[in-house]
Each structure stands twice: as structure tokens, then as C-alpha cells.
C-alpha positions as CSV (number, residue, x, y, z in Angstrom):
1,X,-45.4,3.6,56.9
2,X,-46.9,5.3,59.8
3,X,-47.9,9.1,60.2
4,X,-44.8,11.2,61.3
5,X,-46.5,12.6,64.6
6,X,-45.4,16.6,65.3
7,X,-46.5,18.1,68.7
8,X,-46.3,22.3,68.9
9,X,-44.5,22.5,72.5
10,X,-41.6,24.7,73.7
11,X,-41.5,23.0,77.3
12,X,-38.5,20.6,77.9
13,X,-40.5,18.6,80.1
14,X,-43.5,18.2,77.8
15,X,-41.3,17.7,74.8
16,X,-39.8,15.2,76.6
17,X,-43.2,13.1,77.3
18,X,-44.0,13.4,73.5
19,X,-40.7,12.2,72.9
20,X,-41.3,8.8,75.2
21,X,-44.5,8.1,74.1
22,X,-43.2,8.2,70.3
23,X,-44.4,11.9,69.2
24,X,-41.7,11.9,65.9
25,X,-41.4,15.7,66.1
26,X,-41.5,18.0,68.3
27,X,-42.5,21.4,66.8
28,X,-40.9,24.8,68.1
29,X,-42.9,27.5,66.2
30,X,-41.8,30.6,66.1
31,X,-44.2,32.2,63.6
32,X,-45.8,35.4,64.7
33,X,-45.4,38.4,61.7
34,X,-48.7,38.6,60.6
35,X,-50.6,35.6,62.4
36,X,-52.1,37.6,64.9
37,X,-53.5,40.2,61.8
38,X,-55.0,37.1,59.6
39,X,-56.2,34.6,62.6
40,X,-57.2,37.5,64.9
41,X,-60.9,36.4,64.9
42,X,-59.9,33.0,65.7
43,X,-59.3,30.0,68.3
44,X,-56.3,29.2,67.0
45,X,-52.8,28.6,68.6
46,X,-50.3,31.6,68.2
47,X,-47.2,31.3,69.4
48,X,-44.2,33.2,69.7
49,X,-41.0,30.7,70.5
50,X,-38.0,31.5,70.5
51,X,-34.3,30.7,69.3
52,X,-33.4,30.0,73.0
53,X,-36.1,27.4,72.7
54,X,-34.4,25.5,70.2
55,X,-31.3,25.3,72.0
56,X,-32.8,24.3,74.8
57,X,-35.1,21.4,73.4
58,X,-31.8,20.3,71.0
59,X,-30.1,20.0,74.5
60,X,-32.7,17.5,75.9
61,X,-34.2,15.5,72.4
62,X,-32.2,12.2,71.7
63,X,-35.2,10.6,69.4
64,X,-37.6,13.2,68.0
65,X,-36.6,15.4,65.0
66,X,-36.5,19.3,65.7
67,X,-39.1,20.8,63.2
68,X,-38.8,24.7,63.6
69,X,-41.2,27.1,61.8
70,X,-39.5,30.5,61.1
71,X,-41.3,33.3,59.9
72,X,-42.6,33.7,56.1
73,X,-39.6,35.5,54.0
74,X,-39.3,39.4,55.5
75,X,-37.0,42.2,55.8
76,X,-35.1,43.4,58.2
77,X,-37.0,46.8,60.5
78,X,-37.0,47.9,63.8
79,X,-39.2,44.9,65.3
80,X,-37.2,41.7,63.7
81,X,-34.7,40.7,62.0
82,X,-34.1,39.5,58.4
83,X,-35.3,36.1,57.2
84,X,-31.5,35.5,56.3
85,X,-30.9,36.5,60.4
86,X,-33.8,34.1,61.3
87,X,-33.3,31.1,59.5
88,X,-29.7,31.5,59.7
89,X,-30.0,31.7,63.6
90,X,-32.1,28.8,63.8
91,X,-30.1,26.2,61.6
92,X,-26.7,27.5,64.4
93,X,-29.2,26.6,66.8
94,X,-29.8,22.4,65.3
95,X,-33.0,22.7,64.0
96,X,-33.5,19.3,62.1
97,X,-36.1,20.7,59.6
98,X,-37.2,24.1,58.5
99,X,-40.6,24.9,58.0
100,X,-41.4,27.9,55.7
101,X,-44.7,29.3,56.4
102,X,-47.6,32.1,54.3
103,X,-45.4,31.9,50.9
104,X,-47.3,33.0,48.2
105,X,-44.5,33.1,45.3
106,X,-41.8,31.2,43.7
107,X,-39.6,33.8,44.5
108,X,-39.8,33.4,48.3
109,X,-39.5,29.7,48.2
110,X,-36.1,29.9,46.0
111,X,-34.8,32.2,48.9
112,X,-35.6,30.0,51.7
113,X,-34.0,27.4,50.3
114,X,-30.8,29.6,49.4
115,X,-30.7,30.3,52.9
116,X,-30.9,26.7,54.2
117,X,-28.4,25.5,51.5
118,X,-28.9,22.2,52.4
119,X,-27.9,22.6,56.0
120,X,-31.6,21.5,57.5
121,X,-34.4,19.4,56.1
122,X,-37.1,22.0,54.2
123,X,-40.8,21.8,54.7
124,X,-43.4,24.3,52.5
125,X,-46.7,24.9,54.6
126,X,-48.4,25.2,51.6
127,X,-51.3,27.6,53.0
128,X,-52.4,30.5,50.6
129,X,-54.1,30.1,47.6
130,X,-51.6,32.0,45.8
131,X,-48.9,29.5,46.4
132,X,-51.2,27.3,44.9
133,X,-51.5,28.6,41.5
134,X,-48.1,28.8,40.8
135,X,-47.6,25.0,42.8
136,X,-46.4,23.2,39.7
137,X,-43.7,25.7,39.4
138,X,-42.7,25.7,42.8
139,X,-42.5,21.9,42.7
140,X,-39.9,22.0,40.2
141,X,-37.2,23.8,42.3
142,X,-34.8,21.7,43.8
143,X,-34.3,21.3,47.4
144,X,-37.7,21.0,48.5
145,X,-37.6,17.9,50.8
146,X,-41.5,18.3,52.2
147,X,-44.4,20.0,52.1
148,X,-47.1,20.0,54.7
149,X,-50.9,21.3,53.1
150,X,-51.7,24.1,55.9
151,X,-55.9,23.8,55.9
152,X,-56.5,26.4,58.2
153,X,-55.2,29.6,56.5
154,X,-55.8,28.2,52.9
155,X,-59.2,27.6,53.9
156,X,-59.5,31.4,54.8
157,X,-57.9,32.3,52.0
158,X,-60.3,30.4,50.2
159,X,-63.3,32.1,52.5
160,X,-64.6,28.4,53.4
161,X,-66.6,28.5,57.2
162,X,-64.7,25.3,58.5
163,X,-61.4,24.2,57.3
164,X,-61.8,20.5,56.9
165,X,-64.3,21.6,53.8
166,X,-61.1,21.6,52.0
167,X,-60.8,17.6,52.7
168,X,-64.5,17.1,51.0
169,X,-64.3,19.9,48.3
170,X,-61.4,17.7,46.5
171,X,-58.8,20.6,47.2
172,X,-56.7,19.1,49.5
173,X,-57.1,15.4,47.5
174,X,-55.6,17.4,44.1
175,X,-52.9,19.2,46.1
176,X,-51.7,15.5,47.5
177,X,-51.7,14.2,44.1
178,X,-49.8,16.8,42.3
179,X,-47.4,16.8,45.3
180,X,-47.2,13.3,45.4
181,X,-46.4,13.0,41.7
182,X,-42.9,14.5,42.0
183,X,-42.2,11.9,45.1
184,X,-42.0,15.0,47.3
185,X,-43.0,13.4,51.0
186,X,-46.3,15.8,52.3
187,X,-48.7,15.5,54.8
188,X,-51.7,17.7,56.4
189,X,-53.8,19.4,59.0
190,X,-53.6,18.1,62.4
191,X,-55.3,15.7,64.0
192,X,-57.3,15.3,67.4
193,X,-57.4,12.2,70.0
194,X,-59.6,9.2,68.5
195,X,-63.4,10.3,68.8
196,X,-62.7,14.1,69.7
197,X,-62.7,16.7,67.4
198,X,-65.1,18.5,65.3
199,X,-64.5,16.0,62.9
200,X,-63.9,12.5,64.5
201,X,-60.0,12.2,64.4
202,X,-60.5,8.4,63.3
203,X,-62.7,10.1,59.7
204,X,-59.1,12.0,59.2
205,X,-56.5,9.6,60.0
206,X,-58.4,7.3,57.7
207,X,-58.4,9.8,55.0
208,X,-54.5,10.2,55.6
209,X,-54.3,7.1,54.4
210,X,-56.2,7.5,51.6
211,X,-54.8,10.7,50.7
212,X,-51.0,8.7,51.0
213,X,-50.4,11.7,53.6
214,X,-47.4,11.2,56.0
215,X,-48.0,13.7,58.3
216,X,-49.8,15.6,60.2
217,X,-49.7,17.7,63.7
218,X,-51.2,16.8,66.7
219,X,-53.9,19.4,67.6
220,X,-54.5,21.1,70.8
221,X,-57.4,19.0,71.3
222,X,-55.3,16.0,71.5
223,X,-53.0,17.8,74.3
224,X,-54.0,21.5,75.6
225,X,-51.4,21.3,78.3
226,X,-52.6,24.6,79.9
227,X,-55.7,22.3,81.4
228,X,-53.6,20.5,83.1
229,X,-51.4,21.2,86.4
230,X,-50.9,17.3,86.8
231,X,-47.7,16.1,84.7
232,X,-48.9,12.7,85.0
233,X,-52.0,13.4,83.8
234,X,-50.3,14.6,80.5
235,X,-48.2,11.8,80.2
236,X,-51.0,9.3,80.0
237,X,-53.0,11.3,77.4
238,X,-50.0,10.7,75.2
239,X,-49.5,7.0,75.7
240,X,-53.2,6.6,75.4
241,X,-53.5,9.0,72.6
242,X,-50.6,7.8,70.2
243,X,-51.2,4.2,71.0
244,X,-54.5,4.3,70.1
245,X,-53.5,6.3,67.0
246,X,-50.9,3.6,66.0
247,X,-53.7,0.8,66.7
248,X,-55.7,2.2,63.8
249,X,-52.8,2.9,61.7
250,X,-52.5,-0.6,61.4
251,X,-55.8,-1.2,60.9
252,X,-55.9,1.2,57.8
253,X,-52.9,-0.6,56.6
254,X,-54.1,-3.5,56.4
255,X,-57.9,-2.9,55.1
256,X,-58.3,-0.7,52.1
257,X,-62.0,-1.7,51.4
258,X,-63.4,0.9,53.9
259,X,-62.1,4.2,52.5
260,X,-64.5,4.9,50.5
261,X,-67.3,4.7,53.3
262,X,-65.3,6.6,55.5
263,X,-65.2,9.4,52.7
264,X,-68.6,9.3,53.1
265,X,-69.1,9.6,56.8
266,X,-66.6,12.5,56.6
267,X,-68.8,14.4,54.2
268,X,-71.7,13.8,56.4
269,X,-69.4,15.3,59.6
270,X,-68.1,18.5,58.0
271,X,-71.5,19.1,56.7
272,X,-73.2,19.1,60.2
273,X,-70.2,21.6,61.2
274,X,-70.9,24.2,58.4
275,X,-74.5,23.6,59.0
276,X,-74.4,24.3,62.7
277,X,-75.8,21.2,63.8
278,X,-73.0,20.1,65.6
279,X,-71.4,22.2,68.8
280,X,-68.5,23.8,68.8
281,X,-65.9,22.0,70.8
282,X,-63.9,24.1,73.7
């Protein structure tokens, strides 16, 4: 089974080209209470979308799923609304899955999925290592149709220098396997175009399927639209870049002999990044 494809993007017109070119998701993300206070010292993407944003991308999808990531569980104050408000606003406006972000307790997750009652598919980002101590118990709360392993802000939470040293620690290998265990589809991290990255995208699509991931988000260095004025342009970095994806999908399918050298050359990779030895990409 190939890797369900997600692609952050609140543009009609790029959604649209992701759509064509067979991204399987397109991600509105509307995540912002407390990203900006945790990532602050970061290159990482923060966005603010909005519920208009669904409406509008529900109005123009006919083949990609709506994935929406609301806010972790809050209050209501001044600045925002409830998480009841949110996520209630967000399944009125078609959102095909729900993504709950930064839970940390059994508590929240039984409430997001009160709120959803069954009226979206639900995705965990599983991201903070408090989450995963209490994993087993959150695993056994029905409802839970997906959980996506968030590497970024767990590996911060875990104070690691470079994310992917989750992949080669055996964190994110034990997270799959207790996930996997209770037949609860999961997935993580995003991915690059083949041969960019930090890490080589082709080392982590490989481990993907080793891992029996089935997910994961395409990165901005597979896209960064802002780079480019020329639509066209954009349009052939998808058909090149999911094509060439779906190439070596099969090839992993179909080979299982190699997985264990590939572990090997991804050790060596992540290494050279948390050693310094190889440049930071733009």
C-alpha cells in the first residue's frame, strides 16, 4: 500500500495541483497557540489557517481528503475560542480528518474525540514525550482512527540536536510497533523530494517501509511555493516529485533485502548532521 501523501497548503490553486498530481491530502493547518513560543528559534513552518480556508478548499477538492489540524485542547479567553468552538466549527466546515496536535494526557485525547463524535476521521500527532508515557493508555480509548508520530516537537521535547535522531535512536521504531500492534493506521515526519533533504528523502521513504508507516507529509523542501512566481513551475515539481516518489515505492515493495543497509546509510546521514559535517540546507 502506498504512502498517503499530505501537502500543508491553504491556496485553492495549489491544492488543486497537489490534487492532480496525486497528493492524497491536502493539509489546512490551523495550529498556532503555542507554536510560535516552543518553535520560536526555529525554521519551521507556522501557520495560521483559517476556518474560511476549509470552506474554501472543500468547495474546490473532488479527490484529496481534507486533513485539518485544530489547535491542542484549550479554553475559551479573549484571543480564541474553545476547543469545543474550534473543532466543532471545523467538522460544519467538511473537514475529512481531524488532527489533534501537543496532547500530553489521556484526558485531552478522550475530549477530542467527544467532540468529533464520530463525525470526522481522528488523527493523534503524537509529539511530546509526555503523551508518550501514558501511549499504551491512550491506545486503548476508542475512536482513535490514526496517529501520525510528530518528530520535530518530540525530538525537542526530548532535547535531541536534529530530529531524524529519533529514526536512529529506536524511538520512533518502538512508537510504530506499539502503535501498530492495536492495528491503529500511523505514519511520520515528512518527507523531501528524492535526493534533497538533510537526510536523503530516498534513506526515509525506505525506512517508511520498514517502519510499516503509511504516512507522512510532504516537506517544504519538496514544495516551498513562496520561491516560486511561475505556477507551471510548481506544477511540474509535483508530477516529478510524486512520481518519482511512487517509482521507489514500488521498488521498496517489491525488494525487502535492502532495508537493513539502508538503516545503515541513514545512521551514517543523521550522524554527519548532528556532527556538523553536513550543511545546512535553505
Amino acid at each position: 500500500m502506498p504512502l498517503k501523501l499530505m501537502y500543508i497548503t491553504n491556496r485553492p490553486d495549489i491544492a488543486l495541483i497537489a490534487e492532480k498530481n496525486g497528493v492524497d491530502r491536502i493539509f489546512v493547518d490551523m495550529e498556532y497557540i503555542g507554536k510560535a513560543e516552543r518553535q520560536g528559534n526555529l525554521d519551521t513552518v507556522k501557520n495560521h489557517h483559517t476556518i474560511h480556508d476549509i470552506q474554501v478548499l472543500r468547495g474546490v477538492l473532488t479527490q484529496s481528503e481534507l486533513l485539518v489540524r485544530v489547535n491542542p485542547i484549550h479554553e475559551k479567553t479573549d484571543e480564541y475560542d474553545s476547543s469545543e468552538d474550534e473543532i466543532e466549527a471545523t467538522v460544519q466546515a467538511g473537514a475529512d480528518v481531524i488532527m489533534l496536535p501537543f496532547f500530553k494526557t489521556v484526558a485531552e485525547v478522550k475530549r477530542f474525540l467527544r467532540i468529533v463524535n464520530g463525525r470526522a476521521r481522528t488523527m493523534l500527532l503524537l509529539e511530546t514525550p509526555e503523551a508518550v508515557e501514558v501511549l499504551d493508555e491512550i491506545l486503548d480509548i476508542p475512536g482513535i482512527d490514526e496517529i501520525h508520530i510528530g518528530i520535530n516537537d518530540l525530538s525537542l521535547g526530548y532535547k535531541k540536536r536534529f530530529m531524524f535522531e529519533l529514526l536512529t535512536d529506536g524511538t520512533v521504531e518502538r512508537l510504530c510497533r506499539q502503535i501498530g500492534q492495536k492495528g491503529i493506521f500511523y505514519g511520520f515526519g515528512g518527507i523531501a523530494s528524492l535526493g534533497r533533504g538533510l537526510v536523503p528523502a530516498e534513506l526515509i521513504i525506505k525506512e517508511h517501509y520498514w517502519l510499516g508507516s503509511r504516512m507522512a507529509i510532504l516537506s517544504r523542501s519538496f514544495c516551498n511555493v513562496d520561491q516560486f512566481e511561475d505556477i507551471n513551475a510548481i506544477e511540474e515539481i509535483f508530477f516529478r516529485g510524486v512520481r518519482e516518489i511512487r517509482t521507489l515505492e514500488k521498488e521498496c515493495a517489491s525488494h525487502t533485502r535492502y532495508f537493513t543497509d539502508n538503516r545503515k546509510e541513514l545512521k551514517a546521514a543523521v550522524e554527519a548532521v548532528v556532527s556538523g559535517k553536513t550543511r545546512k540546507e535553505k
